[in-house]
C-alpha positions, 0 to 999 in steps of 0.5 A: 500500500502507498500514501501519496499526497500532492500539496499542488493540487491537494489530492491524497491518493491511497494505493491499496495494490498496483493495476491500472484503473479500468473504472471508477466510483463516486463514493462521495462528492470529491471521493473516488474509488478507482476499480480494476478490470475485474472490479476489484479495488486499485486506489482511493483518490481524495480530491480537496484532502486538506478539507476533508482530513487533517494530513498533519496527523496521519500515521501509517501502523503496519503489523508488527512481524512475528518472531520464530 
């Protein structure tokens, strides 16, 4: 997954997995879910970002791996 966010344009993209979009999905004004070719969640794209989130406080938590 990747978190990308573009100060220019305030556009907060998460990637969940690589492919390109073949269709996308209004979720709400300004929130778009983007779909591969077999419907399946690529990126959500969130346009106006700073409006909507507070981008400051975001914090990435990945789990933690287990010892063997």
């Amino acid at each position: 997954m990747k978190i990308k966010y573009s100060k220019e344009a305030d556009v907060l993209l998460i990637e969940l997995r690589e492919g390109h979009p073949a269709d996308s999905i209004d979720l709400k004004e300004g929130v778009i879910l983007h779909l591969d070719e077999r419907g399946l969640p690529l990126e959500i794209e969130i346009l106006d970002a700073s409006k909507l989130a507070s981008l400051e406080e975001i914090h990435i938590m990945a789990p933690l791996e287990v010892a063997r």
